[in-house]
C-alpha positions as a Markdown table, in Angstrom:
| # | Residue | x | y | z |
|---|---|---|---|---|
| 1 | Unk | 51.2 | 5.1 | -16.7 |
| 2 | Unk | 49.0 | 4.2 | -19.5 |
| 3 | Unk | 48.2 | 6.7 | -22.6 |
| 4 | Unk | 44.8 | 6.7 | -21.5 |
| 5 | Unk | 46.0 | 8.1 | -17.8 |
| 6 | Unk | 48.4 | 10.6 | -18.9 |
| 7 | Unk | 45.2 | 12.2 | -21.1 |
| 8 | Unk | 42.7 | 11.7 | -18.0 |
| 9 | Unk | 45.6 | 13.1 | -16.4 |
| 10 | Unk | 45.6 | 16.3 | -18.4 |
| 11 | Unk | 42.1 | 16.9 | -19.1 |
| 12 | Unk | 41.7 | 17.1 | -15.1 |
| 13 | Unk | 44.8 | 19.5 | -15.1 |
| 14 | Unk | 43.1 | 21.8 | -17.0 |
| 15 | Unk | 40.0 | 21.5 | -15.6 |
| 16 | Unk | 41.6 | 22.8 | -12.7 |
| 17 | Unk | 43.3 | 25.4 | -14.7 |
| 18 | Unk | 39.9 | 26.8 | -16.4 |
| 19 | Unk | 38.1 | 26.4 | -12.7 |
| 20 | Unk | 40.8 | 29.1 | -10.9 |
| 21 | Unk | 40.8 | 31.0 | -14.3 |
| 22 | Unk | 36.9 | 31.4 | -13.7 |
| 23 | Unk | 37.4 | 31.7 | -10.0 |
| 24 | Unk | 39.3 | 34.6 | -10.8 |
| 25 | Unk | 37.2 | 35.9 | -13.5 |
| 26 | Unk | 34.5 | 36.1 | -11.1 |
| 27 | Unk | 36.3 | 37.8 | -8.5 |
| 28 | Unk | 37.8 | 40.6 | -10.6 |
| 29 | Unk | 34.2 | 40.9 | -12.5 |
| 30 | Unk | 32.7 | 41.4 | -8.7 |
| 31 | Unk | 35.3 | 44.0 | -7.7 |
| 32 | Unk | 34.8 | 46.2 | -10.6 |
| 33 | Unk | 31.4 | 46.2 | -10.0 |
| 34 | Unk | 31.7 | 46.6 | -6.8 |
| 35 | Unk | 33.6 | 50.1 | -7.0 |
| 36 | Unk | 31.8 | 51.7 | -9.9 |
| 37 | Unk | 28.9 | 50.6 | -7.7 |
| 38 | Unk | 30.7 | 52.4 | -4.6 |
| 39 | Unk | 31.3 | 55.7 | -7.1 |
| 40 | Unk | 28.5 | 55.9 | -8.5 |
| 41 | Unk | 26.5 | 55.5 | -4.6 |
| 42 | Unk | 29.3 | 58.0 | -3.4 |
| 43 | Unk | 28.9 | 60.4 | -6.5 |
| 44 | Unk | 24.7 | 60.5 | -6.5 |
| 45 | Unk | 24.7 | 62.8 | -3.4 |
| 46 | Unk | 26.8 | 64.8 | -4.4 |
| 47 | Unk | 25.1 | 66.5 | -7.6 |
């Protein structure tokens, strides 16, 4: 494996790596909104 493979190599690693880092990023961003969405519907009625 050539020098220029092991970098094309890596750069796709972490491409990968900053893709499921995002992929997760989104998701937690989306639940958190998600429940202070659900409190604050579940919390309206009530005052």
């Amino acid at each position: 494996m050539t020098a220029a493979e092991r970098a094309a190599q890596r750069a796709s690693d972490r491409l990968v790596a900053v893709a499921l880092l995002a992929v997760i990023c989104g998701f937690a961003v989306v639940g958190v909104v998600g429940v202070l969405l659900g409190w604050t519907l579940a919390l309206l009625p009530a005052r």
